[in-house]
C-alpha positions in Angstrom: 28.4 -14.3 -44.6 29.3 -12.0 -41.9 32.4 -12.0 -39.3 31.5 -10.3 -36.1 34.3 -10.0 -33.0 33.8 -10.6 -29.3 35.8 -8.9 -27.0 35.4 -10.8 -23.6 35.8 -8.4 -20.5 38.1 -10.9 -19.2 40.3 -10.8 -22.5 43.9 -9.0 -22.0 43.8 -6.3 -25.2 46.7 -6.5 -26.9 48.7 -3.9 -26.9 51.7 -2.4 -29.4 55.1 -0.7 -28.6 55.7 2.2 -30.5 59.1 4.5 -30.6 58.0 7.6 -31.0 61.9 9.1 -31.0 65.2 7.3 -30.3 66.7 10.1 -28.7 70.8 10.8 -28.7 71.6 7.1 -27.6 70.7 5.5 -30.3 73.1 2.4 -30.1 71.8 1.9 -26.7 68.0 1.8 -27.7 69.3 -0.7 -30.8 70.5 -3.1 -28.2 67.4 -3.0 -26.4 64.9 -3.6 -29.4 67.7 -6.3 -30.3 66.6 -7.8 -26.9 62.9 -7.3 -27.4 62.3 -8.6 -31.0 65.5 -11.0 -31.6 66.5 -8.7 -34.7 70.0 -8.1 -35.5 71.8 -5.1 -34.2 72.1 -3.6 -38.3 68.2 -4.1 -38.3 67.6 -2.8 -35.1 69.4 0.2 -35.6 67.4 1.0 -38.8 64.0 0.1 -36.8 65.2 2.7 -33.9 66.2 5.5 -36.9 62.8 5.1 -38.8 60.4 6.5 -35.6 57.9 6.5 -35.3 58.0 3.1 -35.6 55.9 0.0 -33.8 58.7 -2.0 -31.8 56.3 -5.0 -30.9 52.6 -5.9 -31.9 49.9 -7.5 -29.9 52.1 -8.4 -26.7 50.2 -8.2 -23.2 50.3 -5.2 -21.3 52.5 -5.8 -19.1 55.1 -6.7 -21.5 54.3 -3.8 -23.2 54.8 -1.2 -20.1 58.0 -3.8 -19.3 59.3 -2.8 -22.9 58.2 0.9 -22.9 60.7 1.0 -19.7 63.4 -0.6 -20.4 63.3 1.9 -24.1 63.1 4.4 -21.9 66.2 3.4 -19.5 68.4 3.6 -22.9 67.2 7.2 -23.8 64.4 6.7 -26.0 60.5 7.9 -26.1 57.8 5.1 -26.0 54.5 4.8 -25.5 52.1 1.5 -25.5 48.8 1.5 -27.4 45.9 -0.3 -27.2 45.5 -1.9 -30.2 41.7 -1.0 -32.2 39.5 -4.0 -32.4 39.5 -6.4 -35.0 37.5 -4.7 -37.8 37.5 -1.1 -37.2 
């Protein structure tokens, strides 16, 4: 049996949240993947110090550019990415 994928044109593509550096501030770019995911502060400060890192998975892009600005308003790099489809 095989699976095969769809991707409608009218489907949103998820996208992912990647820190790519956490720059000087790192406290301050904690706090905002604290506000983001819900983690803890101690496990949001170890998420910001292992980048690259993926912040969020499969959110819609808007909430993905919303996130990639406010990381950047703290300090940090981020970029979105459109995430492969299911299979590749």
């Amino acid at each position: 049996m095989t699976v095969e994928y769809f991707l409608l044109v009218c489907d949103d593509v998820p996208h992912d949240v990647v820190l790519t550096d956490p720059g000087a501030r790192v406290i301050d770019v904690a706090q905002v993947i604290r506000r983001l995911t819900g983690l803890s502060l101690w496990r949001s400060k170890v998420l910001a110090t292992q980048a690259p890192a993926v912040v969020l998975n499969g959110v819609p892009e808007e909430d993905a550019v919303a996130a990639v600005s406010a990381l950047r308003n703290a300090g940090a790099q981020a970029e979105t990415r459109e995430r492969s489809e299911p299979g590749s």
